[in-house]
C-alpha positions as CSV (number, residue, x, y, z in Angstrom):
1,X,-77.5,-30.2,56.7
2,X,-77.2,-33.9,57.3
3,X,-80.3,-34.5,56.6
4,X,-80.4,-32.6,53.2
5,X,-78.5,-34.7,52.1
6,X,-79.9,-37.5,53.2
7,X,-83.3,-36.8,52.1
8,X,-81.7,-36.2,48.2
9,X,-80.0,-39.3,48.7
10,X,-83.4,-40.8,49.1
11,X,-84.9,-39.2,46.2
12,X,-81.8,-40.2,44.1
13,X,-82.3,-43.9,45.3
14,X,-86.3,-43.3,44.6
15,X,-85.8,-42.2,41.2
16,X,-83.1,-43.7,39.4
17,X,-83.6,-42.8,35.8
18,X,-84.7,-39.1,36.4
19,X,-81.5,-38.9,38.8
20,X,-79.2,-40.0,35.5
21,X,-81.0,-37.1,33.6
22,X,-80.4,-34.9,36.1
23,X,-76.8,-36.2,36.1
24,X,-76.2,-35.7,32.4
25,X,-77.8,-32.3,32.2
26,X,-75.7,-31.5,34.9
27,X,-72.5,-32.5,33.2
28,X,-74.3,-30.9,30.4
29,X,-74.7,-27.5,31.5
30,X,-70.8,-27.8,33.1
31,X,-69.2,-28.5,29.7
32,X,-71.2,-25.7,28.0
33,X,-70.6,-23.2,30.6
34,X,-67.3,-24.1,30.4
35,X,-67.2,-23.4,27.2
36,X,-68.9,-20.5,26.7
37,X,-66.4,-18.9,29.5
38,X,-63.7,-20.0,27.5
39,X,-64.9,-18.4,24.2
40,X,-66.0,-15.0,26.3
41,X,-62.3,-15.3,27.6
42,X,-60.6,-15.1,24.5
43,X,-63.2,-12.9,22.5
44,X,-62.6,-9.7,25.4
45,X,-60.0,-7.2,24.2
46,X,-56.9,-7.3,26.1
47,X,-57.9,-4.1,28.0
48,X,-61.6,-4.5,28.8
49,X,-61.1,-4.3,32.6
50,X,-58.5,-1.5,32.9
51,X,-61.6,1.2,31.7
52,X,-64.5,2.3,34.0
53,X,-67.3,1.5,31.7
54,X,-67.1,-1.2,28.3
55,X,-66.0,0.0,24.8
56,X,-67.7,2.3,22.4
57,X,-68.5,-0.8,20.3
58,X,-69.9,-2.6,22.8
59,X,-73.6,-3.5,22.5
60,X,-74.4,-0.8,24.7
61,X,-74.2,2.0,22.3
62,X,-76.4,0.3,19.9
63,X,-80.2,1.0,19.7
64,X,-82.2,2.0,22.9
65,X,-84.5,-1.3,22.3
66,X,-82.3,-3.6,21.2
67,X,-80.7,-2.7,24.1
68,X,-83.1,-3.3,26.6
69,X,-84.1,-6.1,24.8
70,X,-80.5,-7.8,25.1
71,X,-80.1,-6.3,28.6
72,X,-83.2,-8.3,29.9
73,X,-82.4,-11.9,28.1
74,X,-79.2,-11.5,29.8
75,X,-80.1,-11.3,33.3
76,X,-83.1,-13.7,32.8
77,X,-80.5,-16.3,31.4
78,X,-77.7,-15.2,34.8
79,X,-81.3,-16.0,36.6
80,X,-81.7,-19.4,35.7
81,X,-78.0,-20.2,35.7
82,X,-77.5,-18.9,38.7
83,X,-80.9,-21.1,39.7
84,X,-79.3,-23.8,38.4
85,X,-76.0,-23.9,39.8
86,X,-77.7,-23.5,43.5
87,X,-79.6,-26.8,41.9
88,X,-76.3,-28.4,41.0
89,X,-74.7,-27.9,44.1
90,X,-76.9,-30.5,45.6
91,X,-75.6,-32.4,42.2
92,X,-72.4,-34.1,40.6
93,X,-71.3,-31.4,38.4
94,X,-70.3,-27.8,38.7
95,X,-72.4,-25.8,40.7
96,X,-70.2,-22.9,41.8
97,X,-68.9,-22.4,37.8
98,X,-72.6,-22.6,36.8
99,X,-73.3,-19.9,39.6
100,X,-70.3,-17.7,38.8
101,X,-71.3,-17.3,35.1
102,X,-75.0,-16.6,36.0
103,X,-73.9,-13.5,38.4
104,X,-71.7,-12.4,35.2
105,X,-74.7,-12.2,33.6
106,X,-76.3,-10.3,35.9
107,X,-76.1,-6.4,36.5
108,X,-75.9,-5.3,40.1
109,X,-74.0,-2.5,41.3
110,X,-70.7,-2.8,41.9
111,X,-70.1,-5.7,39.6
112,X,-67.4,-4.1,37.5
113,X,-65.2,-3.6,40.6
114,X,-65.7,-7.6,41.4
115,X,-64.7,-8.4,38.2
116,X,-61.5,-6.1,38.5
117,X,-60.7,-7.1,42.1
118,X,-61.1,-11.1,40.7
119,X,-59.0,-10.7,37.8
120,X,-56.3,-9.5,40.6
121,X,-56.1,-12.5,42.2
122,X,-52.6,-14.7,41.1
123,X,-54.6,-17.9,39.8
124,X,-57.5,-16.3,38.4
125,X,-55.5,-14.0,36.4
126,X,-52.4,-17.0,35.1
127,X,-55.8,-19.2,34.6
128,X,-57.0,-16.8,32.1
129,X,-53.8,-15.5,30.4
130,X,-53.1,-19.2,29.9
131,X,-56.2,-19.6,28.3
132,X,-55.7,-16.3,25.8
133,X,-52.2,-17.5,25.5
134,X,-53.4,-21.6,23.8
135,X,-55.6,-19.5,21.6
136,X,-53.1,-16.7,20.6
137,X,-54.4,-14.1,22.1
138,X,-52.7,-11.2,24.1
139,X,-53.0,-11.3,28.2
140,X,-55.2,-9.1,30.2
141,X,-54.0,-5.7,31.0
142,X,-54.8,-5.8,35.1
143,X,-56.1,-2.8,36.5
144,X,-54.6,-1.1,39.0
145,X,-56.0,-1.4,42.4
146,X,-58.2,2.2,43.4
147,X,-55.8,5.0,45.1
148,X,-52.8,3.6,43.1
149,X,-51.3,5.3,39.9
């Protein structure tokens, strides 16, 4: 591992000016996943992980192949992010949050339980609800864990 680093130390000391572009697009691509979390966050209905399976209105019920269509950008773009947060983890900048909102993006089964058992957790949870609550917004509904009522 040691000598990871080392050797992108090197190629940081080798390359100076492409290592501040890949500084800036790192803080880059941090701000504006950031940001885009932080709209998703307060756009979601108060209840949208208490149900199994998304709204009605949800894109999913729209046409077959605009559906597809949207289906496949989205996991190509949770690709790439999650590409480029394993990138930026050898970067300043925020790797992990670049990672976690590429695997959003992604579908794999099991991903709405994740979600659900996440949004459990205290800080995740008072993290969010104080985001909803700056922009006037409701806070989540948690869902109850499985077996309880």
């Amino acid at each position: 591992m040691l000598d990871l680093f080392t050797a992108a130390l090197d190629w940081f000391n080798s390359h100076p000016y492409l290592a501040v572009k890949v500084v800036l697009a790192s803080v880059l691509l941090a701000v504006v996943s950031l940001a885009v979390l932080v709209v998703a966050i307060i756009k979601m209905s108060p209840d949208y992980f208490v149900a199994d399976k998304p709204p009605d209105s949800s894109w999913r019920w729209r046409h077959p192949l605009l559906r597809i269509v949207f289906k496949a950008l989205k996991s190509i773009a949770g690709l790439v992010l999650l590409l480029a947060g394993i990138v930026l983890l050898l970067t300043p900048g925020q790797g992990l949050l670049t990672m976690l909102v590429g695997l959003s993006l992604i579908e794999f089964p099991g991903k709405r339980r994740l979600e659900q058992r996440m949004l459990r957790e205290r800080h995740v949870l008072k993290s969010i609800n104080w985001i909803r609550a700056r922009a006037g917004r409701a806070p989540m509904i948690v869902p109850p864990k499985r077996g309880d009522s």
